[in-house]
C-alpha positions, 0 to 999 in steps of 0.5 A: 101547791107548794109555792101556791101556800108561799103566795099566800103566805107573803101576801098576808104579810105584807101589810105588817111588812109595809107598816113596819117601813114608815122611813126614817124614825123623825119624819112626821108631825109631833105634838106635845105639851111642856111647861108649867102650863103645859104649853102645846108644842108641834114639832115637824121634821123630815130627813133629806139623807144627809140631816134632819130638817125642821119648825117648831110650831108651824104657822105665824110663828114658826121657828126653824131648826138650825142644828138637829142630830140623832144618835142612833146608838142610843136613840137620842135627839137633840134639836136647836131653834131660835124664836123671832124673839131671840129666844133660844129653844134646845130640845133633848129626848130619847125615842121610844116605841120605834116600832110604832108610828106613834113613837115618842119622844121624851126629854126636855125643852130648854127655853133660853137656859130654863128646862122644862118635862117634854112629850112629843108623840108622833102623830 
């Protein structure tokens, strides 16, 4: 009867185990506003297992990430992209409610040297 009790046990946990391994704590969509005029960002990211890869605002005018890194000592990201434009956009924030799938990221965005409150939120 013993391990009959274990079973069950494990297999009312596994759920809760399974949602608590959702890979790597970058993967996925984000969605955020910065600036002024709280301009709506999407951030797309995804780890290969050697670096982190990425776009800014995916679609017609995407960016593409030429520089990514986390430290996860201390939970911090930071990200570099360069717009058709020219423009250079630098985000830095810290990852908090790593436990959750909607996780956030907040720090700043920095447009060719102007830095801007940032909120991404995993979606």
């Amino acid at each position: 009867m013993k391990p009959l009790k274990s079973l069950l046990l494990h297999a009312a946990l596994l759920p809760a185990f399974a949602l608590a391994q959702e890979g790597y704590p970058l993967d996925g969509t984000w969605r955020g506003q910065w600036g002024p005029e709280a301009t709506t960002a999407v951030v797309v990211m995804g780890w290969d297992g050697t670096r982190i890869e990425g776009r800014i605002n995916p679609g017609r005018n995407t960016s593409n990430f030429t520089a990514a890194t986390l430290d996860a000592s201390q939970w911090t990201v930071h990200i570099e992209a360069v717009t058709r434009e020219g423009q250079s956009i630098v985000i830095e924030g810290t990852l908090a409610d790593l436990g959750s799938y909607h996780r956030t990221l907040t720090g700043t965005w920095t447009v060719d040297g102007t830095a801007y409150p940032l909120t991404l939120t995993r979606e």
